[in-house]
C-alpha positions as CSV (number, residue, x, y, z in Angstrom):
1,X,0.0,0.0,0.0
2,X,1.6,3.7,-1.1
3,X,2.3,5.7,1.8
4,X,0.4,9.0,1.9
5,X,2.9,11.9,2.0
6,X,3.0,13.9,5.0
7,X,4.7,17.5,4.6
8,X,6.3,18.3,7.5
9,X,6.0,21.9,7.6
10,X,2.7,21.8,7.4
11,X,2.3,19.5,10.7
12,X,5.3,20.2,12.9
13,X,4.4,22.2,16.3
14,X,7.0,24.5,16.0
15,X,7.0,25.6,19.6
16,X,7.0,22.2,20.8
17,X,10.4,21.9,19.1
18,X,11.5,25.2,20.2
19,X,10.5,24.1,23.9
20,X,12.3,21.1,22.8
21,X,15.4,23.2,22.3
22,X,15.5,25.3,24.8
23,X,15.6,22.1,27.7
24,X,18.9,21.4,25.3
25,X,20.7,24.9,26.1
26,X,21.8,26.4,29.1
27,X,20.2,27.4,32.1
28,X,17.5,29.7,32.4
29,X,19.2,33.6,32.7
30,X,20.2,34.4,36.0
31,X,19.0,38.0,37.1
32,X,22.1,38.8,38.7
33,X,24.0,38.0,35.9
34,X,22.6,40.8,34.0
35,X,22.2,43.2,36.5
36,X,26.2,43.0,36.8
37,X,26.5,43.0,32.7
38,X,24.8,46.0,32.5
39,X,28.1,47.9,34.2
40,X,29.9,46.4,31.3
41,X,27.2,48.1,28.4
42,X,28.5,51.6,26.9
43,X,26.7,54.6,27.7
44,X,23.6,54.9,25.2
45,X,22.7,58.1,23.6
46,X,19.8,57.9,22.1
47,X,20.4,56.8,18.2
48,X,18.6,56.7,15.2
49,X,21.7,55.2,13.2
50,X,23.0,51.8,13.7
51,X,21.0,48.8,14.7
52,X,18.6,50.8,16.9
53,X,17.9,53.0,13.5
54,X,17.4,50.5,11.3
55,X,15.3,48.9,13.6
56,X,13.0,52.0,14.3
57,X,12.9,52.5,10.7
58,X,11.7,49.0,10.0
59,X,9.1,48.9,12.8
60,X,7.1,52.1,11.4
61,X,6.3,53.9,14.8
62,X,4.6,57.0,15.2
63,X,5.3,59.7,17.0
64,X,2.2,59.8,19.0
65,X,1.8,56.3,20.0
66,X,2.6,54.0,23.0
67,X,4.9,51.8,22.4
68,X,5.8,48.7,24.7
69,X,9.8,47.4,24.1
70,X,9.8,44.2,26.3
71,X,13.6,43.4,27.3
72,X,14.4,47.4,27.6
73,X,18.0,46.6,28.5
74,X,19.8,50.0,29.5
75,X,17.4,51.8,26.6
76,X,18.7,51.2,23.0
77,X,15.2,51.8,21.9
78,X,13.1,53.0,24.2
79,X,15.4,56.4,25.0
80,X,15.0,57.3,21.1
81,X,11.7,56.7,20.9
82,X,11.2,58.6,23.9
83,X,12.6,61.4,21.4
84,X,10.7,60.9,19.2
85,X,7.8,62.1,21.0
86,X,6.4,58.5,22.3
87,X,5.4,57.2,25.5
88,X,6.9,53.9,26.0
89,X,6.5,51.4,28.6
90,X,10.1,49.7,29.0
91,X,10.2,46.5,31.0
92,X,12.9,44.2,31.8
93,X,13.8,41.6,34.5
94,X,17.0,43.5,35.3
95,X,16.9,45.8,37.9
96,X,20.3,46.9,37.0
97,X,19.6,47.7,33.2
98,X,16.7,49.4,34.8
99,X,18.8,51.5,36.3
100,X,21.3,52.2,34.0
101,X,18.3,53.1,31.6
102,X,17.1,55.8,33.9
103,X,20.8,57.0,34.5
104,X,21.2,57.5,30.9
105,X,18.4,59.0,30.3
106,X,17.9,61.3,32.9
107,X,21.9,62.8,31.7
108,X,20.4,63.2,28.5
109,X,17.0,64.6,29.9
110,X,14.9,62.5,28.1
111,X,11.0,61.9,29.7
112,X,8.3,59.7,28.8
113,X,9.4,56.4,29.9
114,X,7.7,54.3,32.0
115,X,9.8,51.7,33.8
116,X,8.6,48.0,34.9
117,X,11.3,45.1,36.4
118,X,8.9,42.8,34.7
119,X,9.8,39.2,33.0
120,X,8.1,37.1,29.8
121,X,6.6,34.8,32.4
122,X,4.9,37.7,34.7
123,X,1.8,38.6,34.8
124,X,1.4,41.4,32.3
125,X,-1.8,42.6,33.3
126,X,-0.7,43.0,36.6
127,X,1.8,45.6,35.1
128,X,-1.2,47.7,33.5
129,X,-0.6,45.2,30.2
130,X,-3.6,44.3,29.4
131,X,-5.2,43.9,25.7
132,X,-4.9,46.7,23.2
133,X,-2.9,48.5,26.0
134,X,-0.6,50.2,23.7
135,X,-0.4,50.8,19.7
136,X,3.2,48.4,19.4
137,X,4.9,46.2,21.0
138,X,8.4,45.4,20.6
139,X,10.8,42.8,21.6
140,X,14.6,43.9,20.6
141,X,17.2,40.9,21.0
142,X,15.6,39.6,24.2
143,X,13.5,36.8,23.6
144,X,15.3,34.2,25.7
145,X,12.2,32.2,26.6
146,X,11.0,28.9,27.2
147,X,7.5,28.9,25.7
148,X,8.2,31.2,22.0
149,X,4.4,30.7,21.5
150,X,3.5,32.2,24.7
151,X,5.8,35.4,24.1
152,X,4.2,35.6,21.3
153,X,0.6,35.8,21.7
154,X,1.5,38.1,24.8
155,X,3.6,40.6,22.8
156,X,0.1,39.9,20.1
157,X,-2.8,40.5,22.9
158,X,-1.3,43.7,24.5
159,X,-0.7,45.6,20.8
160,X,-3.1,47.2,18.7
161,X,-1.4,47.5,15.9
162,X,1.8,45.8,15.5
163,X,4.0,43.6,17.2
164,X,8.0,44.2,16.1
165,X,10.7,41.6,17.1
166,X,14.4,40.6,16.5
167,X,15.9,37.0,17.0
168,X,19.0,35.8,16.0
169,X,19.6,34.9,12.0
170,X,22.4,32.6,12.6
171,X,24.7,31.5,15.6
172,X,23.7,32.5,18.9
173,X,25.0,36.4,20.0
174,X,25.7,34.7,23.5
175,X,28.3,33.5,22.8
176,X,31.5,34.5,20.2
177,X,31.6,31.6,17.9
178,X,35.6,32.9,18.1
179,X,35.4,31.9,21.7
180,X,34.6,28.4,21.0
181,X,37.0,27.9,18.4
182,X,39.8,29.0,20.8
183,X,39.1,26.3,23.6
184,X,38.5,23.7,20.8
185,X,34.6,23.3,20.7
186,X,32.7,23.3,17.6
187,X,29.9,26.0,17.4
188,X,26.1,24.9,16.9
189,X,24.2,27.8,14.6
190,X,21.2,28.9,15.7
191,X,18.1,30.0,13.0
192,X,15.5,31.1,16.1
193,X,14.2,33.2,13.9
194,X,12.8,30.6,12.0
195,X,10.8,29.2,14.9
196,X,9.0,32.3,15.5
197,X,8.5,32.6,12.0
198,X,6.6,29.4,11.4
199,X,4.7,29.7,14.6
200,X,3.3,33.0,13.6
201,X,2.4,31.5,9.9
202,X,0.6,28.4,11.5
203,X,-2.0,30.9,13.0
204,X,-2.7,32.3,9.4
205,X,-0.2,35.4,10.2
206,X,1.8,36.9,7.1
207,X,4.8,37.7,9.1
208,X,7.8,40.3,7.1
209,X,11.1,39.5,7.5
210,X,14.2,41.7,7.0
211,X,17.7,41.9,8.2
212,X,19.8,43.8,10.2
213,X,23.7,43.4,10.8
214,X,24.9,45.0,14.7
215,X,28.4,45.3,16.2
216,X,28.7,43.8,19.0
217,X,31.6,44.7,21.6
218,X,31.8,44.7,25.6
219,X,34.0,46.7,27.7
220,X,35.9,45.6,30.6
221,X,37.7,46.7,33.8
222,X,40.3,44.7,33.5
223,X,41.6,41.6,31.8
224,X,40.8,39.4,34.7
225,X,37.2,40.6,34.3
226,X,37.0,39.6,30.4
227,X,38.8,36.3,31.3
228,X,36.4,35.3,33.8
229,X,33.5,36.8,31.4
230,X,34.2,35.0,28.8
231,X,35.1,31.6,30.2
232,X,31.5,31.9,31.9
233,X,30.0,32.7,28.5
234,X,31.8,29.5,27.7
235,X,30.7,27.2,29.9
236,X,27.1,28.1,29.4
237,X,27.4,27.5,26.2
238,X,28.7,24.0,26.4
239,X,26.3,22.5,28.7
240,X,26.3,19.0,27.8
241,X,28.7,19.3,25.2
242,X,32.0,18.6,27.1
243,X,33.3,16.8,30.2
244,X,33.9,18.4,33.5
245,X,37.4,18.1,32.8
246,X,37.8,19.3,29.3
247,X,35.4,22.2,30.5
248,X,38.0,22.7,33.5
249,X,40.7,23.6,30.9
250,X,38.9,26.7,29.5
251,X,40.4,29.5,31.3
252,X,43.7,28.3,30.3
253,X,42.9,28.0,26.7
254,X,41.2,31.4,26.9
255,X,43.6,32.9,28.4
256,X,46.0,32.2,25.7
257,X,43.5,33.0,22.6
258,X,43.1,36.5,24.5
259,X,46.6,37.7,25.2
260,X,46.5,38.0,21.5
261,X,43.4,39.3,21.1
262,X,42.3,41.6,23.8
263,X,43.3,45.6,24.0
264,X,42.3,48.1,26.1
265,X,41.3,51.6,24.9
266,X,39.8,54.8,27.1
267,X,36.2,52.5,27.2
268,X,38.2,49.9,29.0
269,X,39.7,46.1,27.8
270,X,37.6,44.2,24.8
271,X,38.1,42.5,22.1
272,X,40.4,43.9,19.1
273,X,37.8,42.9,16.5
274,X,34.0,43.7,16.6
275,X,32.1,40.7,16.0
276,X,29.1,41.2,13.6
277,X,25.6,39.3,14.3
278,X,23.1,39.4,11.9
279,X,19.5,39.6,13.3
280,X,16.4,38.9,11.4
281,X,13.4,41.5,12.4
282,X,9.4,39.8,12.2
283,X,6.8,42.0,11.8
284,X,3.3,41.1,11.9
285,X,-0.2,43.1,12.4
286,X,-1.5,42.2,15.6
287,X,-4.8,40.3,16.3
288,X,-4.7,36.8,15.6
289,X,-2.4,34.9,18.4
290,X,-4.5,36.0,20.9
């Protein structure tokens, strides 16, 4: 009897893979890890050029709307669209990128931001986020989630008009693929992008998808600081991967890889050479996730 042919695309549950996934990475993010990372992140003047610009430019917001950016950070978007003339509610689970936010803006006397220490897994509503609560919603490099599906639909529910997000087009930005090579561990590319994609097309949405390249660079106090920095980044990244013992010999082989690779400048120590990430940036019109 002839088998009848069935297309996988059509009957995968994406986020049941991408929960899938997730259990294979590394441990859920650690509050305090960002709340120290955020000493490490440049100061931020609110930008229209770079990554923040493109991004902006893509998203399409107005000047008079609200505008929700889920995983703030320390303000890459919400400061400049605070300029712009928007009121935005910026939420993060890190009290410290919170606070560098607020530092950064207040020097540059920027108002109309609304702060929230609020997670994906939170109640939203209990944050003033209910439905239709704001014109967009946007979610910049910081969906590091368990349930995709869920962000989703929550970032979906709470806009009126359009939901705006960035995930990674290729290897993860976590961690420098250079990094890995240097303690002898190959890298395993990442297309998240692709997850959220499919999930959003499964419920009929017509997601658009575009591209944006970003520098990324961190700054240091001190070579001991990147060492140990980066051999955490490491170590999270190999979960499962390697032995306690080969993981055990990372410092060393860092150490080595970055006496040839690490300067310091007036900003402090980091990396001679700016890695490049590409990101891909989803777009959909709100209203049929949740």
């Amino acid at each position: 009897m002839e088998e009848t042919f069935a297309p996988l695309m059509t009957t995968t549950d994406w986020n049941e893979e991408w929960k899938r996934l997730q259990t294979a990475r590394r441990a859920v993010d650690d509050v305090s890890v960002w709340d120290e990372k955020a000493k490490t992140f440049p100061v931020k003047h609110g930008s229209h050029e770079g990554y923040a610009g493109r991004f902006l430019e893509l998203a399409g917001v107005l000047p008079t709307e609200t505008v929700l950016d889920m995983g703030c950070g320390t303000g890459t978007l919400a400061t400049p669209l605070a300029q712009m003339g928007c009121r935005v509610v910026a939420c993060d689970f890190s009290g410290g990128m919170l606070a560098k936010m607020r530092e950064d803006q207040e020097a540059l006397g920027v108002c109309g931001v609304e702060p929230h220490q609020m997670s994906w897994s939170d109640d939203w509503e209990a944050h003033g986020l209910g439905r239709n609560s704001v014109d967009v919603a946007l979610a910049s490099r910081s969906i590091a989630t368990a349930d995709l599906g869920d962000s989703l639909a929550k970032l979906d529910r709470v806009a009126r008009r359009r939901a705006c997000i960035t995930l990674p087009a290729g290897p993860s930005p976590r961690c420098d693929e250079r990094l890995l090579k240097a303690v002898g561990v190959e890298q395993r590319a990442g297309r998240d992008y692709l997850y959220a994609f499919n999930i959003l097309a499964s419920h009929g949405v017509l997601p658009e998808v575009a591209y944006i390249e970003s520098a990324r660079a961190e700054y240091f106090d001190s070579y001991e600081d990147a060492l140990r920095s980066y051999t955490r980044i490491v170590v999270d990244a190999t979960v499962g991967m390697v032995s306690p013992g080969e993981a055990a010999e990372f410092p060393g082989r860092l150490s080595s890889w970055l006496e040839g690779n690490l300067v310091q400048s007036e900003r402090g120590w980091h990396l001679a050479e700016e890695r490049i990430v590409t990101w891909a940036f989803i777009a959909w019109q709100t209203g049929k996730l949740a």
